[in-house]
TITIDREN-351487 format. One record per residue (C-alpha): x, z, y. Coordinates in steps of 0.25 Angstrom, whole numbers, padded with zeros to 4 digits, always signed. Layout:
BEGIN
XZY ...
This chain:
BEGIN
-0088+0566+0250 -0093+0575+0260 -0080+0586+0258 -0070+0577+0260 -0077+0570+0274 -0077+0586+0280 -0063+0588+0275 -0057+0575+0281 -0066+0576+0292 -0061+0592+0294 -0046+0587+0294 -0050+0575+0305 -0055+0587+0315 -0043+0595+0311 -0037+0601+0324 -0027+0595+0332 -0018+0606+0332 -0018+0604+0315 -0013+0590+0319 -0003+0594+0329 +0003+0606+0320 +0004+0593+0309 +0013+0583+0316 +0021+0596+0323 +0025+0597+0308 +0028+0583+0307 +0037+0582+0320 +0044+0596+0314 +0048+0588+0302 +0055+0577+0308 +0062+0586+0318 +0067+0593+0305 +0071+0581+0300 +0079+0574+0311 +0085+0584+0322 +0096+0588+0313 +0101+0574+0319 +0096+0575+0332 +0107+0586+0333 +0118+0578+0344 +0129+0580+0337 +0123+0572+0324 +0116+0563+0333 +0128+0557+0338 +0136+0559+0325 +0123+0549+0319 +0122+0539+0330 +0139+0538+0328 +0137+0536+0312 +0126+0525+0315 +0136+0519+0327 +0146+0518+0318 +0138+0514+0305 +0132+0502+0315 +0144+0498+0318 +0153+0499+0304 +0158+0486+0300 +0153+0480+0286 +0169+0484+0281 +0179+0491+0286 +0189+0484+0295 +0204+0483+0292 +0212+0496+0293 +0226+0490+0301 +0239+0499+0301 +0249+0501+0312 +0263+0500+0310 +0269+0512+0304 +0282+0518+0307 +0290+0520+0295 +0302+0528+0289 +0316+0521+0287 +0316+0530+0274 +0303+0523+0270 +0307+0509+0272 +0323+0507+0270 +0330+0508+0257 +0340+0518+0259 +0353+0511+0263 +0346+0505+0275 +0342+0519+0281 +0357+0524+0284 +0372+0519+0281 +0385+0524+0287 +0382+0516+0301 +0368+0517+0302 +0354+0523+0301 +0340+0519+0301 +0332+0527+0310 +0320+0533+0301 +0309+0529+0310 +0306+0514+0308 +0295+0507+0316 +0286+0495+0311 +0277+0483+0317 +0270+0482+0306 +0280+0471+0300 +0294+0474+0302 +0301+0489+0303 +0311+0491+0315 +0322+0500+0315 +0330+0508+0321 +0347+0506+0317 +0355+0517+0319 +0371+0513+0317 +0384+0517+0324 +0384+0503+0332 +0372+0507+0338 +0356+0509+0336 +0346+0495+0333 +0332+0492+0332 +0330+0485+0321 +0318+0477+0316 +0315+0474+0302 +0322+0480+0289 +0328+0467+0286 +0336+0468+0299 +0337+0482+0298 +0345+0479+0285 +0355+0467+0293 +0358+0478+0305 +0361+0488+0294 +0372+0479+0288 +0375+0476+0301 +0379+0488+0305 +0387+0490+0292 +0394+0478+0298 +0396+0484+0311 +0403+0493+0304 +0413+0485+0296 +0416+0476+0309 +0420+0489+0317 +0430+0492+0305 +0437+0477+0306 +0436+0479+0321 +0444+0492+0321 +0452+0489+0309 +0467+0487+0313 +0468+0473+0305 +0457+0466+0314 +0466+0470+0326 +0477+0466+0319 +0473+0453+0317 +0469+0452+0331 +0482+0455+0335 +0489+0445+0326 +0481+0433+0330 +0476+0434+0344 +0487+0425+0348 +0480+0415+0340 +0465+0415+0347 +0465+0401+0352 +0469+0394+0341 +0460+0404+0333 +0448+0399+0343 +0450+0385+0342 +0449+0384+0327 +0438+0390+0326 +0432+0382+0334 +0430+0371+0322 +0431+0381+0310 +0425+0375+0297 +0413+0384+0292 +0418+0384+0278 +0402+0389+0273 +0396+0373+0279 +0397+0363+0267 +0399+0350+0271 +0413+0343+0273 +0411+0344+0290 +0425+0346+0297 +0426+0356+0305 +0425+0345+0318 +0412+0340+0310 +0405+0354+0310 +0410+0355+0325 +0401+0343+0328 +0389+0347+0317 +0388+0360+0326 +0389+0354+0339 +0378+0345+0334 +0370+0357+0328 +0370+0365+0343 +0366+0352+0351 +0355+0350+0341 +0349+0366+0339 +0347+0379+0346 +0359+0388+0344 +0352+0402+0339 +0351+0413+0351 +0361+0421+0341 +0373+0414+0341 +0386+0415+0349 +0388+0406+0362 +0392+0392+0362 +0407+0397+0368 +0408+0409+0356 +0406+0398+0345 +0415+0387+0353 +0426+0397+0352 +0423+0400+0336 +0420+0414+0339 +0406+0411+0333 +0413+0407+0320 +0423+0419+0319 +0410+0428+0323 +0400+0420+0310 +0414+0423+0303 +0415+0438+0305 +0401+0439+0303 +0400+0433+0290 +0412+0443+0285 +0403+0455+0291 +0392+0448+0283 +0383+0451+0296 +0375+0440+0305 +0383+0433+0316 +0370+0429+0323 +0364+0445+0322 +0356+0450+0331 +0362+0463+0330 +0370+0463+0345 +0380+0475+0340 +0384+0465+0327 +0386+0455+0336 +0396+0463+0348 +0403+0466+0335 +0404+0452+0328 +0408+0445+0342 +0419+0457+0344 +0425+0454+0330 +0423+0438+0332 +0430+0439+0346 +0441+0447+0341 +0443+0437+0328 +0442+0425+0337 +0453+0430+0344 +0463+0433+0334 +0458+0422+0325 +0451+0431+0313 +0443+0422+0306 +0432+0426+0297 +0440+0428+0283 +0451+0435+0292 +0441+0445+0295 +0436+0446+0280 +0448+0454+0276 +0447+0464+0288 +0433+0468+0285 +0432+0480+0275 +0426+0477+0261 +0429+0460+0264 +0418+0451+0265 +0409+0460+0255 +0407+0469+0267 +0394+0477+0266 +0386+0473+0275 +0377+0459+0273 +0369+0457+0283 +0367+0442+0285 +0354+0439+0286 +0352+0431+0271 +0345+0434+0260 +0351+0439+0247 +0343+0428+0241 +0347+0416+0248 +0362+0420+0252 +0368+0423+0264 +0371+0412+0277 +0385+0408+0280 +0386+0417+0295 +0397+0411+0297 +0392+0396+0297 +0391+0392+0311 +0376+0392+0319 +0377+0377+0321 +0380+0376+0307 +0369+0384+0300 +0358+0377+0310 +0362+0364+0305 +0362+0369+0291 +0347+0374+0293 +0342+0363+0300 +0349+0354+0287 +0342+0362+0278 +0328+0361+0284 +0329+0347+0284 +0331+0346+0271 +0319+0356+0269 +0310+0346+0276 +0308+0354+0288 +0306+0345+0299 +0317+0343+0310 +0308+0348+0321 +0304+0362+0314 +0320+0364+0311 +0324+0362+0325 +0312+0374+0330 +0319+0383+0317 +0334+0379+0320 +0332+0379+0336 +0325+0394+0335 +0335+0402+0341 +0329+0415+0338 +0336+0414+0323 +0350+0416+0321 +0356+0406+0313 +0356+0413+0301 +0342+0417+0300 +0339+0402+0302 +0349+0399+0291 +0343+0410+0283 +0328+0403+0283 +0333+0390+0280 +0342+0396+0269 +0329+0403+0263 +0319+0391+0264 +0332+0380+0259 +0332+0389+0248 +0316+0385+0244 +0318+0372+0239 +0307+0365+0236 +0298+0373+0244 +0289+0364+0254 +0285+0369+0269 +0299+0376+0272 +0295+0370+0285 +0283+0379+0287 +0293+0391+0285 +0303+0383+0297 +0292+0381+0305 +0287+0397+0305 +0302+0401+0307 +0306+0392+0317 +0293+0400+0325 +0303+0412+0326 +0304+0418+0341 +0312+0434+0338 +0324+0437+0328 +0313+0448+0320 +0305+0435+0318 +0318+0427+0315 +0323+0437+0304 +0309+0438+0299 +0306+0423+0296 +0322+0421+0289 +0318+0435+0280 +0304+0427+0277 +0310+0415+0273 +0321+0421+0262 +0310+0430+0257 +0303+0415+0254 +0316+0413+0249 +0316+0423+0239 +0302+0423+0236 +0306+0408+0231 +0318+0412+0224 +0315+0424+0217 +0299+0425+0217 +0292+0412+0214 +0291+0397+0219 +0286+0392+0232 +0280+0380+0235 +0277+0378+0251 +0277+0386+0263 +0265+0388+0270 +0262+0389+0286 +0252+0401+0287 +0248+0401+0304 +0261+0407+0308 +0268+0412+0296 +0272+0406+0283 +0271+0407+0269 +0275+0402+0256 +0266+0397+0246 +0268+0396+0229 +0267+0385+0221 +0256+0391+0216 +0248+0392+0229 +0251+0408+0234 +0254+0412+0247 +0269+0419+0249 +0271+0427+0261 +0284+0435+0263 +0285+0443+0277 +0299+0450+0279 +0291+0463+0285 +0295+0478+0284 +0280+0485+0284 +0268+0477+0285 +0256+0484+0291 +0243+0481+0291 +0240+0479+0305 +0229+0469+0310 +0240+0460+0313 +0242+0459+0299 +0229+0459+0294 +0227+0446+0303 +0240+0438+0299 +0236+0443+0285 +0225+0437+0284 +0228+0424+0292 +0237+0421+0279 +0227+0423+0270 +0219+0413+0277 +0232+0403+0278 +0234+0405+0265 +0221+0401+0262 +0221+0389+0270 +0234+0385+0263 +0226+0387+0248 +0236+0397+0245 +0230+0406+0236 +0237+0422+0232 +0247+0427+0242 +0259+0436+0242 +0265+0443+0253 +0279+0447+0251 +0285+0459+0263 +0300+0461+0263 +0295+0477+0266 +0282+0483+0264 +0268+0482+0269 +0259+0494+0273 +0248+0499+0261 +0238+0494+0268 +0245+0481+0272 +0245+0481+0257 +0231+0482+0254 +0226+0471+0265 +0237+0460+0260 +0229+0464+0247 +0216+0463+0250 +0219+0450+0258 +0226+0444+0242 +0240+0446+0246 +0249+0452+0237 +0263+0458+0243 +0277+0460+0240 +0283+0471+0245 +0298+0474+0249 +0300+0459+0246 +0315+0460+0251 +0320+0465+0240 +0313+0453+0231 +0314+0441+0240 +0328+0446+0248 +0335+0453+0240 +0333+0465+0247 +0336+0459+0261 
């Protein structure tokens, strides 16, 4: 006992330099251990990390795109990317929805938004060229020769010329009245010829020529239109009618060139049945769909449409017999304020069209915040977008996900989205996740190519 109280008691009055030399170890120790991130270049790189690890997100947000530019090549089939009038310039620009275009053709260059209008100013052109023919051709100036004595008797009947294409046993006196009824009553379309040019019947020989030509009287192609008022204008004055004209035009009525704005599916409209005509036909037509009169007269009064896109909506929802809340689709169209939108909402309602005709049923159409779908009997969401290249932008995810939630709200369970062109890989993967499943280059499917 005595041993160990000496020993503890020897280490109590060890000296303090002992002590000192001890925690001098210590305090070496630790700086071994922690200078190597003291040095300032990983101390900043450390406080960064932990910066950054404070501030990560619990998952990792959304990666959006930007529109891509893209290659003709890459996105026309071959036919569309040159001819014997024209080219298609190789760099194509995208929104993220629809492509835009740049036309090369001998009549001049044209910007050209969405392939399916890319595809109408192609066959226009084609058209161009055939009218320039018959133009130049020594039996149109032939027949102008022989009957320019004959223009104001040639003007005055068509003043009251029977359209063979209405049905119904109307004279001619009673359609005269029909119409005159029809413009009091509805907005004439900002596409259609002066009320002096249809007094006169140019706008009849003009629809007449145009159907021959197989092209769109009310186009917003201004070239197409210097040339059909050039052709009307002589015709009127030496009195060549629309079947006249037929037999001047190489290759007859089966000319090449189709650009009216129908679907394959659905058939084409009649050009050459007058405005007045068609709009009383829709508004005819919708009535008997149930639509209210009050929503027609907001479609039929829209002057953005020409009167054969309207005609080619009502064409296409006429044709889905059966199927309730056509008045939805009515109401979305009739909210329609540029000719891009215009075309887009009659491409959407034939791909509906062909969705009914040649994929499955449809029972209702659905109003989802500002767009419209259709829904199956069976309780699926349909959705069909006449778009080019759909990127995932935040936009996208946004209205993405707003009709996932309108879906739901409208117990629609399972959705497909079906894209006349393509959507971007990612755009692919997010549709996905979100429970979508899409369609790709539906055109060819639900238009028959269109």
């Amino acid at each position: 006992m005595r041993l160990i109280f000496l020993k503890k008691r020897s280490q109590a009055m060890a000296p303090d330099s002992a002590r000192r030399t001890g925690r001098k170890l210590n305090i070496q120790r630790w700086s071994n251990a922690v200078m190597p991130f003291l040095h300032p270049t990983r101390l900043v790189l450390a406080v960064f990390l932990a910066l950054a690890l404070s501030q990560a997100p619990a998952a990792a947000a959304p990666a959006y795109e930007s529109p891509p530019q893209l290659r003709a090549s890459d996105v026309l089939p071959k036919a569309m990317l040159s001819g014997p009038d024209f080219r298609v310039d190789p760099l194509v620009t995208s929104d993220g929805y629809l492509n835009t275009y740049i036309l090369h053709s001998r009549f001049g260059d044209f910007t050209v938004v969405s392939t399916a209008l890319l595809r109408t100013r192609i066959s226009e052109v084609a058209a161009l060229a055939v009218m320039e023919q018959v133009s130049n051709s020594g039996q149109f100036g032939t027949a102008l020769a022989g009957k320019g004595i004959q223009t104001v008797k040639g003007a005055a009947n068509l003043v009251i010329h029977p359209v063979d294409t209405i049905t119904g046993t109307l004279s001619g006196v009673g359609k005269f009245f029909m119409r005159a009824q029809e413009s009091m009553t509805s907005e004439k379309s900002r596409y259609e010829d002066s009320a002096g040019q249809q007094l006169i019947g140019f706008s009849q020989i003009k629809r007449d020529y145009a159907k021959q030509f197989r092209v769109d009287p009310y186009s917003t192609n201004q070239v197409l239109q210097d040339k059909l008022d050039a052709l009307a204008s002589a015709g009127l004055a030496g009195s060549i009618t629309g079947s006249a004209l037929q037999a001047l035009i190489p290759g007859g009525v089966g000319i090449a060139v189709g650009s009216i704005s129908g679907s394959a599916v659905l058939g084409e409209v009649d050009v050459s049945v007058a405005p007045q005509d068609l709009r009383r036909q829709n508004r005819e037509s919708l009535r008997g769909m149930g639509v209210p009169d009050s929503l027609t007269r907001l479609f039929i009064d829209n002057t953005v449409f020409t009167p054969v896109q309207q005609t080619g909506i009502v064409q296409a929802l006429a044709s889905m017999d059966g199927v309730k809340g056509r008045d939805a689709f009515i109401g979305f169209a009739a909210d329609t304020d540029s000719q891009d939108l215009a075309l887009f909402r009659q491409r959407m309602s034939q791909m509906y069209a062909g969705y009914a005709l040649k994929v499955g049923s449809l029972d209702r159409f659905v109003t989802l915040g500002r767009f419209v779908g259709a829904a199956t009997p069976g309780g699926k969401l349909i959705l069909a977008f006449p778009l080019d290249y759909l990127s995932w932008t935040e936009t996208t995810a946004k209205i993405v996900a707003g009709l996932r939630d309108a879906a739901a709200a409208n117990n629609l369970a399972g959705a497909e989205v079906w894209f006349t062109g393509k959507a971007s890989p990612l755009c692919r993967k997010e549709f996905k996740r979100l429970g979508f499943t899409v369609h790709e280059n539906a055109a060819e499917k639900l238009l028959d190519g269109k």
